[in-house]
N, CA, C and O atoms as a GROMACS GRO file, in nm:
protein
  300
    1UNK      N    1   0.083  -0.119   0.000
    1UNK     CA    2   0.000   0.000   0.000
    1UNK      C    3   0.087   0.125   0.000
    1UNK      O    4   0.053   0.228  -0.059
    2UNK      N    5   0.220   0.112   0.080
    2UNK     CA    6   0.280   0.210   0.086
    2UNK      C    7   0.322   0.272  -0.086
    2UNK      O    8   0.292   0.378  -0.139
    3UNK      N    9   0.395   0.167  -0.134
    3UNK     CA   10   0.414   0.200  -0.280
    3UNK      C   11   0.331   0.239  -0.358
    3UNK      O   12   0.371   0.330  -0.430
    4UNK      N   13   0.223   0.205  -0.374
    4UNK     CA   14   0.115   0.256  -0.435
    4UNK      C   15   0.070   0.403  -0.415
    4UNK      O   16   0.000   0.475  -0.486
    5UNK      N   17   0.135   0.428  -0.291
    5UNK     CA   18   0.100   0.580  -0.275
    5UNK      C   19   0.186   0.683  -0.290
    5UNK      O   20   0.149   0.800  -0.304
    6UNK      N   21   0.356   0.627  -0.288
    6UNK     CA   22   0.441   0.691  -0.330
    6UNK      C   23   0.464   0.710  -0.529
    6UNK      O   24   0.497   0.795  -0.612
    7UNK      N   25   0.420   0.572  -0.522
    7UNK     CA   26   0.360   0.593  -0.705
    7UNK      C   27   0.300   0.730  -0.722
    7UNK      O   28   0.368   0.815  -0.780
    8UNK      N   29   0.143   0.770  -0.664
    8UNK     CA   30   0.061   0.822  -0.718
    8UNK      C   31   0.077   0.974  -0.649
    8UNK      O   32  -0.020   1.049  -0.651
    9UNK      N   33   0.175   1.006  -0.600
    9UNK     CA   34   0.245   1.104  -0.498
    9UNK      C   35   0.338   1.153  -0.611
    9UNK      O   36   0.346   1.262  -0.666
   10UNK      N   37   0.418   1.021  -0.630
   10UNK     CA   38   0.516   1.105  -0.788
   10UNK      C   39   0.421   1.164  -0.876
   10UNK      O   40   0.414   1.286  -0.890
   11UNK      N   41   0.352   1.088  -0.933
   11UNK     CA   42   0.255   1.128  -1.073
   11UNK      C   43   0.192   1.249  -1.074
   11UNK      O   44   0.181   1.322  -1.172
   12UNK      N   45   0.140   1.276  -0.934
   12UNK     CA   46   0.081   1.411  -0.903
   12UNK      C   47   0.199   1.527  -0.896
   12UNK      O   48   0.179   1.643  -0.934
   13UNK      N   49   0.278   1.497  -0.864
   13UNK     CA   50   0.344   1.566  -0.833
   13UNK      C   51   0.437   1.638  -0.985
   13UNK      O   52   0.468   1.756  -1.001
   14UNK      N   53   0.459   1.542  -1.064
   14UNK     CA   54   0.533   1.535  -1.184
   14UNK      C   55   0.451   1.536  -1.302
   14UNK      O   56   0.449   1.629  -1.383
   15UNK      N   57   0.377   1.421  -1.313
   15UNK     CA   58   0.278   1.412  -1.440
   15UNK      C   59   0.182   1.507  -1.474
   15UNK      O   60   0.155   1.526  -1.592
   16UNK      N   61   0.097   1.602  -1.337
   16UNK     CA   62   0.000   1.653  -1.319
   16UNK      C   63   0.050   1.851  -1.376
   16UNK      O   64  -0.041   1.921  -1.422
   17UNK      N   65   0.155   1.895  -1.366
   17UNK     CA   66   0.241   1.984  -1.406
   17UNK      C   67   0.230   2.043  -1.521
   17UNK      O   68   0.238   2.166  -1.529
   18UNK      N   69   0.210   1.960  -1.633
   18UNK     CA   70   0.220   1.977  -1.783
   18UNK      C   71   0.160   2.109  -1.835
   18UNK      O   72   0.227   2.181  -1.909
   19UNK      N   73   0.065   2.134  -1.808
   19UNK     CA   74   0.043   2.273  -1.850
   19UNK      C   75   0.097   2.375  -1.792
   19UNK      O   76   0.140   2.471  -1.856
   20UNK      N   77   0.100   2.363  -1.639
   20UNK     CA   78   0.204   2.416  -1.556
   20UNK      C   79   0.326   2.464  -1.610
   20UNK      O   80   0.362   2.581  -1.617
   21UNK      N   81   0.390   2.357  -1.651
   21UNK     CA   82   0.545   2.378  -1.685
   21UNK      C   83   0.525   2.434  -1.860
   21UNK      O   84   0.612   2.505  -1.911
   22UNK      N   85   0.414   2.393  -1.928
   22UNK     CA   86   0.419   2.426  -2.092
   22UNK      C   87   0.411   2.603  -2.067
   22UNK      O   88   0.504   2.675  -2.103
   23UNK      N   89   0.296   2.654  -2.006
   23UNK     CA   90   0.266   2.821  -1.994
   23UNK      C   91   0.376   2.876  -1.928
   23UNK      O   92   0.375   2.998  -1.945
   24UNK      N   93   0.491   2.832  -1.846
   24UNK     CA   94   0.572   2.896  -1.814
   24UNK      C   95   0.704   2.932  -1.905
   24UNK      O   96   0.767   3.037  -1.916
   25UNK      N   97   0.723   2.784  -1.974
   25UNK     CA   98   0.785   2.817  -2.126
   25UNK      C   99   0.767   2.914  -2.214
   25UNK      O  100   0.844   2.995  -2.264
   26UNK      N  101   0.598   2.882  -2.230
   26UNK     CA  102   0.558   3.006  -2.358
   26UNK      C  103   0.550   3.131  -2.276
   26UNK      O  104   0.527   3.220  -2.357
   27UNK      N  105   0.556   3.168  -2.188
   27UNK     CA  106   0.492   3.282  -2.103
   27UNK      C  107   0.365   3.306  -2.139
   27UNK      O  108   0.331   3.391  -2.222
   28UNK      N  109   0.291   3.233  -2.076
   28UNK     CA  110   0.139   3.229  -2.113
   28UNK      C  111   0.064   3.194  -1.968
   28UNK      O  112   0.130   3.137  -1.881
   29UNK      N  113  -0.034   3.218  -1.952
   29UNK     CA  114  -0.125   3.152  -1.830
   29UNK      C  115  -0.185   3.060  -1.865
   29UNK      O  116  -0.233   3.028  -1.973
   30UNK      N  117  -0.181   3.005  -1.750
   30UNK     CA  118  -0.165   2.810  -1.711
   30UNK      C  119  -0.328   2.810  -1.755
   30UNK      O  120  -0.366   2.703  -1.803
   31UNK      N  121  -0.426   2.911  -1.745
   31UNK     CA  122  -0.567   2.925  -1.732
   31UNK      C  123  -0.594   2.905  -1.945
   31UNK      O  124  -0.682   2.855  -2.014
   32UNK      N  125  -0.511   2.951  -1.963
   32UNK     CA  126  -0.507   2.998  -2.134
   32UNK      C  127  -0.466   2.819  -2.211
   32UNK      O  128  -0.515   2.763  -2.308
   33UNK      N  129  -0.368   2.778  -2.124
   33UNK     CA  130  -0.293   2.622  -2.180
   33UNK      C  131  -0.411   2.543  -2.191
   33UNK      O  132  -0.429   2.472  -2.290
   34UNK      N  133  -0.512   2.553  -2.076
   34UNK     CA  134  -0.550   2.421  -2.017
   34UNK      C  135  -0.703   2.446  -2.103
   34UNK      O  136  -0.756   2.359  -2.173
   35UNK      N  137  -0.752   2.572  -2.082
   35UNK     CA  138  -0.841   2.561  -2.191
   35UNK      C  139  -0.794   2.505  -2.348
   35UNK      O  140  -0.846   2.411  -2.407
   36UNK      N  141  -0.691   2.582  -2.394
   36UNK     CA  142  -0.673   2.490  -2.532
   36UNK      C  143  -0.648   2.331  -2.526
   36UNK      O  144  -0.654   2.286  -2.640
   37UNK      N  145  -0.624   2.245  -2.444
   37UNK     CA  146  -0.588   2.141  -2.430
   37UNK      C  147  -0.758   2.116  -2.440
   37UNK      O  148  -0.802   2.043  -2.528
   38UNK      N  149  -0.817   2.159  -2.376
   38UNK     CA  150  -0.935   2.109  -2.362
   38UNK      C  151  -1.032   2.136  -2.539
   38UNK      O  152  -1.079   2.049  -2.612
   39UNK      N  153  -1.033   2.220  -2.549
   39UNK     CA  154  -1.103   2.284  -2.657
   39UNK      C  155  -1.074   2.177  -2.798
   39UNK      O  156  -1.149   2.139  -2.888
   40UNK      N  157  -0.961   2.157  -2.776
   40UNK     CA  158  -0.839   2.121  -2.920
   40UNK      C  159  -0.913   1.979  -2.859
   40UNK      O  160  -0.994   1.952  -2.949
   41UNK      N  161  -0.925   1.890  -2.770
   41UNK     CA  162  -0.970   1.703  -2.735
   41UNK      C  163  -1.099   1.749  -2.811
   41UNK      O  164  -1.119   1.697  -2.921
   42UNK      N  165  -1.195   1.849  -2.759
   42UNK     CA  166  -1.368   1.825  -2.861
   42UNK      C  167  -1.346   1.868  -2.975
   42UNK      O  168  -1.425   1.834  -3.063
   43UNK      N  169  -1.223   1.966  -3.014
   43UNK     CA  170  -1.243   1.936  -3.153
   43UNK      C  171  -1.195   1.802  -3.189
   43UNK      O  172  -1.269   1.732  -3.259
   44UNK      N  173  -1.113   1.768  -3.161
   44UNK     CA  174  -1.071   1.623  -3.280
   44UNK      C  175  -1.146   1.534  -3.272
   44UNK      O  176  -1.167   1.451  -3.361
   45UNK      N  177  -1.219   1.540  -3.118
   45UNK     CA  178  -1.332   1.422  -3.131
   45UNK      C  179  -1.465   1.429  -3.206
   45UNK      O  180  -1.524   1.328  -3.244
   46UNK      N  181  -1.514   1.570  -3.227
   46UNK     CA  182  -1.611   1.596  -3.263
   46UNK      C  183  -1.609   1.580  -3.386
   46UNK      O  184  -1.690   1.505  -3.439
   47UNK      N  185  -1.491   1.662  -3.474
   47UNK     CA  186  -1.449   1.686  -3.588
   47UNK      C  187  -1.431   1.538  -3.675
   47UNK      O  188  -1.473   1.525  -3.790
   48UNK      N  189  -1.364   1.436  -3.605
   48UNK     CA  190  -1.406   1.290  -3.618
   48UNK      C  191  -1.496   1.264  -3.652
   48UNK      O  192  -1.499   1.231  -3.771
   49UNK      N  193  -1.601   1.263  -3.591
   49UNK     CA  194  -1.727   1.198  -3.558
   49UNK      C  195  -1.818   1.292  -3.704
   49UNK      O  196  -1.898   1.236  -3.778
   50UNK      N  197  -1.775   1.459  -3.716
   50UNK     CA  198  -1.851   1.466  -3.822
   50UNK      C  199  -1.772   1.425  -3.985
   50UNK      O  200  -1.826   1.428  -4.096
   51UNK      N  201  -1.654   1.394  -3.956
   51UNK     CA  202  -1.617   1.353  -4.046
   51UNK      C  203  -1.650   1.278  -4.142
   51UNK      O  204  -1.655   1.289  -4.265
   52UNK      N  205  -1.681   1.169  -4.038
   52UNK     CA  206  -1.732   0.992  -4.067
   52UNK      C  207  -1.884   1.008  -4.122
   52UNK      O  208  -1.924   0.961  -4.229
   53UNK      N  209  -1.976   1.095  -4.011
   53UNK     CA  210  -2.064   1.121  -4.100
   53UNK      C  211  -2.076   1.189  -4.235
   53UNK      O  212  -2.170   1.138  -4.294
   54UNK      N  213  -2.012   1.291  -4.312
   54UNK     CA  214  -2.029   1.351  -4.406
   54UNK      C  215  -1.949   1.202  -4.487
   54UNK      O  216  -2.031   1.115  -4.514
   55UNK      N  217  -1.847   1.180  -4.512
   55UNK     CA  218  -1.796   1.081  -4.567
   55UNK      C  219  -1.931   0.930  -4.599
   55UNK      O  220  -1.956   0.884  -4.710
   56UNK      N  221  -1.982   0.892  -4.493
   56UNK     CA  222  -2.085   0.795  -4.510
   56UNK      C  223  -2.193   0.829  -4.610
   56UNK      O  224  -2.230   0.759  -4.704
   57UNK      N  225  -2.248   0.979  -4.566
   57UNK     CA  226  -2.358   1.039  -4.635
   57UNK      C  227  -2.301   1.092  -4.822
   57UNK      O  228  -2.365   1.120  -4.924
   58UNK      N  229  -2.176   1.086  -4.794
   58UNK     CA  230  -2.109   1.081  -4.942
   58UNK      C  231  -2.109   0.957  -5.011
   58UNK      O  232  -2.155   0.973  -5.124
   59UNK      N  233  -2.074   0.841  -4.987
   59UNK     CA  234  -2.073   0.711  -4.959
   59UNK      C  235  -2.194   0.681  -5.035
   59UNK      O  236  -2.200   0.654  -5.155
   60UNK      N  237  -2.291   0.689  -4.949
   60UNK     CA  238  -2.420   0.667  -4.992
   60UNK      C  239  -2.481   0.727  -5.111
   60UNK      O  240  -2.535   0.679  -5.210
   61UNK      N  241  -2.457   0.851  -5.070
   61UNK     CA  242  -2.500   0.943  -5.230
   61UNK      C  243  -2.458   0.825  -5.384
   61UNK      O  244  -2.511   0.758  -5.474
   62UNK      N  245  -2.336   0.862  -5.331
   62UNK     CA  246  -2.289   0.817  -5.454
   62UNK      C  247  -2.362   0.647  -5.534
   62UNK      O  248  -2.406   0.620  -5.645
   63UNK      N  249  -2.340   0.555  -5.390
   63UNK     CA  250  -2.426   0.439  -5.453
   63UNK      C  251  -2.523   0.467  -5.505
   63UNK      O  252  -2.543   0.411  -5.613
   64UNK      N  253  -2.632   0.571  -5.452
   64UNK     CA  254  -2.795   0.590  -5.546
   64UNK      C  255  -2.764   0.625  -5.656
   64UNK      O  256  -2.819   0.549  -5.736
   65UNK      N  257  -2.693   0.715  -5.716
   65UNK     CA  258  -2.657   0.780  -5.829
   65UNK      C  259  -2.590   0.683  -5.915
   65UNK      O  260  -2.639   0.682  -6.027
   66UNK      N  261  -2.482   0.590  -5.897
   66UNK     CA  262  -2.435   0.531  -5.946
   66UNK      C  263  -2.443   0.394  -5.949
   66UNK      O  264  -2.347   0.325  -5.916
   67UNK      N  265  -2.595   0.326  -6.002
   67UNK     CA  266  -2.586   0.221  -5.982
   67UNK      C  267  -2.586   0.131  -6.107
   67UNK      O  268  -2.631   0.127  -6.221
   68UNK      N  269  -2.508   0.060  -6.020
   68UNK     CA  270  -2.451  -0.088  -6.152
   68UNK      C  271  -2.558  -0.147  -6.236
   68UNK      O  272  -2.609  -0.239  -6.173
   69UNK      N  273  -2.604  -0.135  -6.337
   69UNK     CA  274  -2.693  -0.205  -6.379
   69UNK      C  275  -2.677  -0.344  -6.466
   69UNK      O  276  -2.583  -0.344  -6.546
   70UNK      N  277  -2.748  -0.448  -6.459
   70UNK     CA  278  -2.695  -0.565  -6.526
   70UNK      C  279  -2.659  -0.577  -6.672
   70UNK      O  280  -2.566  -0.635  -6.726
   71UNK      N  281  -2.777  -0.492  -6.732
   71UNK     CA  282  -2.777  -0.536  -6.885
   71UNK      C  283  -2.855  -0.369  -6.890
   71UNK      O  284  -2.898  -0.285  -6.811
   72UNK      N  285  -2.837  -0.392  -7.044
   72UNK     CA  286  -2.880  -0.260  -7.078
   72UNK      C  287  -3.034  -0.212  -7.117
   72UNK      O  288  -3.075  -0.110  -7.172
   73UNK      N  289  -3.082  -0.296  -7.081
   73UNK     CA  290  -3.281  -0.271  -7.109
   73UNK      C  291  -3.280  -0.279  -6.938
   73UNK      O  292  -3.386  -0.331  -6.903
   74UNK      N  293  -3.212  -0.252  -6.844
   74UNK     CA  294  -3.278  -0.224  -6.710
   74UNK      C  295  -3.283  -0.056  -6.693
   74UNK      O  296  -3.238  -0.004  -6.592
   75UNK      N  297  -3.336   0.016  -6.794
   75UNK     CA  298  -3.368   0.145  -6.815
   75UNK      C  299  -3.492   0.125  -6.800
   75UNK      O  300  -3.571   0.218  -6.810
   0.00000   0.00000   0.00000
């Protein structure tokens, strides 16, 4: 148990920092980092997600429009 807490004692201590230590680099506020970190995760997830949809709904288009026909009297 003890280790487990000196584990999660480092991590906080070190891992938890990152914007911390990035805004002091850029000279920026830590308040300014952490929103873009945040903002920038819903875009890529979102931006994903509408991706896949416009791509599908393209997808699809295209099969109605373009369909294979067997022989040429299926006009």
């Amino acid at each position: 148990m003890l280790r487990q807490k000196k584990t999660r004692l480092f991590f906080e201590r070190n891992g938890f920092a990152v914007s911390t230590r990035l805004a002091e680099v850029l000279g920026m506020k830590v308040k300014s980092v952490r929103l873009f970190f945040i903002y920038a995760s819903f875009t890529t997830l979102i931006g994903g997600f509408l991706m896949y949809l416009t791509l599908a709904f393209w997808l699809k288009l295209k099969d109605m429009i373009y369909t294979k026909r067997s022989s040429v009297f299926d006009l």
